[in-house]
C-alpha positions in Angstrom: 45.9 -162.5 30.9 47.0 -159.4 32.9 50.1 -157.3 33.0 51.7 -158.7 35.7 51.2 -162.5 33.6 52.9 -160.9 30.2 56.2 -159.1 32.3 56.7 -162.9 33.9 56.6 -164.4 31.0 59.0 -162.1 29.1 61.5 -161.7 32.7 60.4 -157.8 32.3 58.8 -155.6 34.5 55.1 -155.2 34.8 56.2 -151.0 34.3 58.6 -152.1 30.6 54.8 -153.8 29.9 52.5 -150.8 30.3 54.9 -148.7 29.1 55.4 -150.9 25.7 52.0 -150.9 25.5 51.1 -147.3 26.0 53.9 -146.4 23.3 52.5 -149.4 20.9 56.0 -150.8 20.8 54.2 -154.5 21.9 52.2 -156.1 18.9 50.0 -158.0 21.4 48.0 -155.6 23.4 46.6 -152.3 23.8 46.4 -149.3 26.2 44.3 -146.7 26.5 42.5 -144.3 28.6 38.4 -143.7 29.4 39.0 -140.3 28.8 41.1 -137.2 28.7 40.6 -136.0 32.5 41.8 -139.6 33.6 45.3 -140.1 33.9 45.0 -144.4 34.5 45.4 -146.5 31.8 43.4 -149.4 30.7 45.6 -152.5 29.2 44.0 -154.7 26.7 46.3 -158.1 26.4 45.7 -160.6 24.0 46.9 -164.1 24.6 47.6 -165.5 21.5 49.6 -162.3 20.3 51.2 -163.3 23.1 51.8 -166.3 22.4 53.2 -165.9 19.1 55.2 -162.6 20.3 57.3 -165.4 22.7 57.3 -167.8 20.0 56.0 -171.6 19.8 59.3 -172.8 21.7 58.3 -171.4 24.7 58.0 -173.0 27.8 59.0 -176.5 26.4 62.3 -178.0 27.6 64.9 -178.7 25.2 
């Protein structure tokens, strides 16, 4: 599961996800960087954090 996967699954952009990520506001992921001189970010997503995060309702019809 990638960025772009997590923002069209919430209807946000894949930007709100790397940002929410790089503040720690999201509970299902990380972001980090290899090392001070690098300004790119690495996103760590885990899918069932995700997956809870949305709720069990999701994506079945009502």
């Amino acid at each position: 599961m990638n960025v772009s996967d997590v923002a069209e699954m919430l209807g946000k952009t894949q930007q709100t996800i790397r940002i929410g990520l790089q503040r720690g506001i999201f509970p299902f992921g990380a972001a980090y960087k290899l090392d001070e001189n690098n300004k790119r970010y690495v996103y760590v997503i885990y899918p069932e954090k995700v997956k809870e995060y949305l709720g069990e309702n999701y994506g079945k019809e009502n």
